[in-house]
C-alpha positions in Angstrom: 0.0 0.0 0.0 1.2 3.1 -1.2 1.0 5.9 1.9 -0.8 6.2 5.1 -4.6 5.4 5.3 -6.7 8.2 6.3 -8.1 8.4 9.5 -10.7 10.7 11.0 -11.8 11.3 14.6 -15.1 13.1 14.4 -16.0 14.3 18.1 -12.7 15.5 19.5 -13.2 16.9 22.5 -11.1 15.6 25.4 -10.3 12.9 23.0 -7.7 10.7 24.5 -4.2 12.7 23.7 -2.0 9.2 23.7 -4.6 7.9 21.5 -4.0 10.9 19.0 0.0 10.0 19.2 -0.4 7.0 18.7 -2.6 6.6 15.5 0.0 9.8 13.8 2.4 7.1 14.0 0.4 5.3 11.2 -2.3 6.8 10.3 -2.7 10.5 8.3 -4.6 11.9 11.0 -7.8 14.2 10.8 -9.0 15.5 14.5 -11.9 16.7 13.8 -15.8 18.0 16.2 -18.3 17.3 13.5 -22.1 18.1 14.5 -24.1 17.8 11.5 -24.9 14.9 9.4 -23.7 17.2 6.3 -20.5 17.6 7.8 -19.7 14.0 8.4 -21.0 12.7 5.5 -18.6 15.2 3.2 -15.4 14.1 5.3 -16.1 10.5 4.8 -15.8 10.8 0.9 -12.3 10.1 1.0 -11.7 8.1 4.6 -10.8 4.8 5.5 -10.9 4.6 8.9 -13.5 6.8 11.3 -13.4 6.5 14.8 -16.8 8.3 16.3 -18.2 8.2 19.5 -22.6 8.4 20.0 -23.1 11.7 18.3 -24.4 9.6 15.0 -25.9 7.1 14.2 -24.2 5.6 11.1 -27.3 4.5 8.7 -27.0 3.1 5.7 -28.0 5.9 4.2 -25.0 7.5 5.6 -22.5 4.7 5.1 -23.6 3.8 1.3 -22.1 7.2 0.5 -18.6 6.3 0.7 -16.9 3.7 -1.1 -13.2 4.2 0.8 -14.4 3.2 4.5 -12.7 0.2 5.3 -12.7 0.2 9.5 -15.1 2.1 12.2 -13.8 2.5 15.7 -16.0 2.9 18.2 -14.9 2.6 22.2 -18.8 1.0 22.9 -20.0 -2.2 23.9 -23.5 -1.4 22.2 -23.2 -0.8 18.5 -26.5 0.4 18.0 -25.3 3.7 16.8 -24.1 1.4 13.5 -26.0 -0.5 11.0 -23.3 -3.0 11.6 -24.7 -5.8 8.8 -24.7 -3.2 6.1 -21.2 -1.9 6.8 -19.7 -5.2 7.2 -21.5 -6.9 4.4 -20.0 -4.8 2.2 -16.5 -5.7 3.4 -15.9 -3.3 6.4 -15.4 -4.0 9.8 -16.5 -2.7 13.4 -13.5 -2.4 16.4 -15.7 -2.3 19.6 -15.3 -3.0 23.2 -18.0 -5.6 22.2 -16.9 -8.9 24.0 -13.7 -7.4 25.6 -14.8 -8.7 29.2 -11.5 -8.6 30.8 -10.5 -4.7 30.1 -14.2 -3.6 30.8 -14.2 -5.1 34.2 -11.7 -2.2 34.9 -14.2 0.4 33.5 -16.4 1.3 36.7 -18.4 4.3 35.2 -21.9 3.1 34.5 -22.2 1.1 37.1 -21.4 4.2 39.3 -24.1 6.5 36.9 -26.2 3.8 37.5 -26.0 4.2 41.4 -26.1 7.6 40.6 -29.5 7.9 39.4 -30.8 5.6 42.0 -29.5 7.5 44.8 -30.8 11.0 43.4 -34.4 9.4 43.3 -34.4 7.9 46.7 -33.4 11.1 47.9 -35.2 13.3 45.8 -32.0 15.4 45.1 -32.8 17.3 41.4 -36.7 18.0 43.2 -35.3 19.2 46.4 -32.1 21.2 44.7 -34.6 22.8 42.2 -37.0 23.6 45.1 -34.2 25.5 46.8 -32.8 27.2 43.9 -36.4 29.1 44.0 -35.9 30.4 47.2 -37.7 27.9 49.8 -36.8 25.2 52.2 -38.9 23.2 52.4 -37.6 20.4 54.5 -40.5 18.3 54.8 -41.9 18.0 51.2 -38.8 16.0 50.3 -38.0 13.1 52.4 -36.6 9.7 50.4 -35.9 6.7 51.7 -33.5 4.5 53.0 -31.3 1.8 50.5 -30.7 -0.7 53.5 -33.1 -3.4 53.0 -34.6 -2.9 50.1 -34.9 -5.4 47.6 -32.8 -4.4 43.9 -33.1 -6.8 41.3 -30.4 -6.8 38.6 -32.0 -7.4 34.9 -28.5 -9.1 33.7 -25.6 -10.1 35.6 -23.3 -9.3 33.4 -20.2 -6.7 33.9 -22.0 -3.6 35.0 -25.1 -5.7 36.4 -21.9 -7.3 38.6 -20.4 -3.9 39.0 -24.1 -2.6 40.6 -24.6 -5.8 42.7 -21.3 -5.0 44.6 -22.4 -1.7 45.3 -25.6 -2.7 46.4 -24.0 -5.0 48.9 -22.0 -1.8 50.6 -25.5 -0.2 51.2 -27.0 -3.4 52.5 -29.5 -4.3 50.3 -31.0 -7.4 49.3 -29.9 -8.7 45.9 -31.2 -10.9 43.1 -31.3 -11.1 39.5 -32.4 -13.0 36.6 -30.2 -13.3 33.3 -31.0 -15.4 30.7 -27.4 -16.9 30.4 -26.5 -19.3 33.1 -24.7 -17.5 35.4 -24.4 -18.7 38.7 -24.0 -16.8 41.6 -24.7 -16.4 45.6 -27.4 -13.9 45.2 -30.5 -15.0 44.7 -31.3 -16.2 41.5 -35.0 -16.0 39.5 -35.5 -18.5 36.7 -38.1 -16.3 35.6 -37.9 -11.9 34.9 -41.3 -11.9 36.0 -40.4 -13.2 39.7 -37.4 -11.0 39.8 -39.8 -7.9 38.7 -42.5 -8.8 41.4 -39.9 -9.4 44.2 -38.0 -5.9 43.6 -38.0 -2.6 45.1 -35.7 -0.8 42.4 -34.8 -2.9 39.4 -31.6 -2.1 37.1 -31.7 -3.0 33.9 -28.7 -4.2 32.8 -28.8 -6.4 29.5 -27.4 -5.8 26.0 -29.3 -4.8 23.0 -30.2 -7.2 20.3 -33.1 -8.1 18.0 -34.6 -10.4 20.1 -34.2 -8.2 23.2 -35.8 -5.5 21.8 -38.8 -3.7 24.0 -37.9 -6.7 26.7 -39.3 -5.2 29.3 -43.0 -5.1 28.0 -46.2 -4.8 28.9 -46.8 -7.7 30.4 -43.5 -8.2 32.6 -43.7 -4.5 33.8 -47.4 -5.8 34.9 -45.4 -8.0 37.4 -44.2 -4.7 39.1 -45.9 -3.5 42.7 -46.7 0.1 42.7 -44.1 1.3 44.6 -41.0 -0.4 42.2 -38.5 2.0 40.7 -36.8 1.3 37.3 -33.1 2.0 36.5 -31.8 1.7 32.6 -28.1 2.4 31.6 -28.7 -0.1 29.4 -30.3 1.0 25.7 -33.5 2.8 25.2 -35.1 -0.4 23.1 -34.7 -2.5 25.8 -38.0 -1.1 27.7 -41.1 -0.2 25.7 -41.1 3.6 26.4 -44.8 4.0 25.9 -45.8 1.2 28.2 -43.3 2.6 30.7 -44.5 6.4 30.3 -48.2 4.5 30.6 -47.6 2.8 34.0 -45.6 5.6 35.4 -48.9 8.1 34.7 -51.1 5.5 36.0 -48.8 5.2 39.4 -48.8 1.8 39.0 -44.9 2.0 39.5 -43.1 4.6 41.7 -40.4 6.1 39.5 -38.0 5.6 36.8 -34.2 6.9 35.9 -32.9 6.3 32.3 -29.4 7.4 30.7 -30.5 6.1 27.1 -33.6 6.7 24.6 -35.2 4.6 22.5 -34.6 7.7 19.8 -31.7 9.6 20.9 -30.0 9.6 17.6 -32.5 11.7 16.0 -34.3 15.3 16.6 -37.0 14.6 18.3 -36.3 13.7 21.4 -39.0 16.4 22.4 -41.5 14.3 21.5 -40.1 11.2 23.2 -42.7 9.8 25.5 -40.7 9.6 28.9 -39.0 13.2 28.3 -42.8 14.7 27.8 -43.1 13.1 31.6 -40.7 15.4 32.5 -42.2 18.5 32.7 -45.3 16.7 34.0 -44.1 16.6 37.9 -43.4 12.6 37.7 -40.9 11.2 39.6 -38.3 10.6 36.6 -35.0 11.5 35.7 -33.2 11.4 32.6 -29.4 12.0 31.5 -28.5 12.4 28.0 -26.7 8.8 27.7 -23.4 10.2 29.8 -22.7 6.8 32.1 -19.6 5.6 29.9 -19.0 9.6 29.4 -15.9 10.2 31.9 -13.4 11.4 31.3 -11.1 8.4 32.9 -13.1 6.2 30.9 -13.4 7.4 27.7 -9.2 7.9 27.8 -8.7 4.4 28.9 -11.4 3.1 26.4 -10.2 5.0 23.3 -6.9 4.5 24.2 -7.5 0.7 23.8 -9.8 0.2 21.2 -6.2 2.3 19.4 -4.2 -0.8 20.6 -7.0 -3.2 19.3 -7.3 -2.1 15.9 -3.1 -1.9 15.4 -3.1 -5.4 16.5 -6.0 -6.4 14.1 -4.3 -4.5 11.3 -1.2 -6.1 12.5 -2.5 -9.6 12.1 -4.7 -8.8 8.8 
């Protein structure tokens, strides 16, 4: 091959420096903060490798209009963000953290968003901080409740659902979980989501998206729930059927929820998105825009491996 493949980074910020170093070494390097669709879509034209983190979502649309793009990188485990089968069938390939169970038992950051969230609606922080921020103190129109002894049920017990289980032992909680894998473990194990969803107090949702897990938690095991459950998802926003979830949350047949992911977060109208309209509703909800891998230890260790990854792959191409 005759000169360096081209290589462009499209959301830059705080992008891991050693990472940049590394991939000038073999790589013509573009660093580069796209925002717009237009924008990305002209600078793939002549790319061969893109390394993006969850601004886009790379459609087909948008990947038919290149014919150079040989490699994405992305430092996710999801790849939702990628219509992986069109890219690869057509002879690319996807670097993820997909699978890479070893290093991502070092990465502690959504398990700790996840507790995060919990802990703000058991407490009623963003009510009671706004409620100050207005002038009053009012004590009494915010008390929570306490973590030790409640019952958290952990929907996979994979890395983070592991990760969030641990924590939930330092606040002495009771723990279970259901997965459909057979992972064995001393917490108490349900052979069944429904028994895990009516046993639980808070339940964290913690399993991958796929096809066939797609809107998961549906009507029908959410009607498993008692009124006063609370539902955590770090997970993806398909994994829940948001309009069932909006549905039971109006109807207080569950307590609260917290979510860091949307069903449609890649497009413009998250507005309309059924659990954000709660928002401004006074229901007990919460909702970050996807930010539980987003720090900035873990986004510098990440990028800085999936960098290693795809030299080795190139390395044994």
């Amino acid at each position: 091959m005759t000169g360096k493949m081209k290589l462009l980074i499209t959301e830059s910020e705080n992008f891991s420096e050693d990472a940049i170093l590394e991939l000038k070494k073999h790589f013509e390097v573009e660093v580069a903060n796209l925002f717009s669709e237009a924008e990305l879509i002209e600078k793939i034209q002549t790319v061969d490798v893109l390394f993006i983190r969850l601004r886009f979502n790379l459609s087909k649309e948008i990947l038919s209009q290149t014919s150079s793009l040989k490699y994405i990188l992305t430092a996710t485990t999801g790849l939702d963000h990628i219509n992986v089968d069109y890219f690869q069938g057509n002879g690319g390939r996807v670097i993820s953290l997909k699978g890479e169970a070893d290093f991502l038992g070092t990465i502690p950051s959504t398990a700790e968003h996840t507790w995060g969230l919990l802990l703000a609606l058991m407490k009623k922080i963003p009510n009671a901080f706004a409620d100050v921020k207005s002038g009053n103190w009012n004590r009494d129109n915010f008390k929570g409740n306490n973590l030790k002894d409640k019952k958290i049920g952990i929907l996979g017990l994979g890395r983070v659902g592991k990760q969030v289980a641990k924590f939930a032992e330092a606040f002495q909680m009771e723990i279970a979980y259901f997965d459909v894998q057979q992972i064995e473990s001393y917490y108490l194990k349900f052979t069944d989501a429904k028994d895990l969803f009516s046993w639980a107090d808070i339940i964290s949702i913690h399993i991958p998206y796929t096809f066939e897990n797609e809107k998961y938690v549906d009507k029908d095991l959410l009607s498993s729930c008692n009124s006063n459950a609370i539902l955590i998802n770090t997970s993806r926003g398909k994994i829940w059927d948001e309009t069932v979830v909006a549905e039971f949350l109006r109807e207080n047949k569950i307590k609260a929820i917290a979510t860091d992911v949307l069903f449609d977060e890649y497009n413009n109208s998250v507005s309309k998105n059924p659990l954000v309209q709660l928002t401004n509703l006074n229901y007990n909800i919460i909702i970050t825009p996807h930010i539980a891998g987003a720090t900035f230890e873990s986004m510098t260790m990440t990028e800085d491996f999936i960098v290693m990854k795809f030299l080795n792959t190139l390395k044994s191409n």
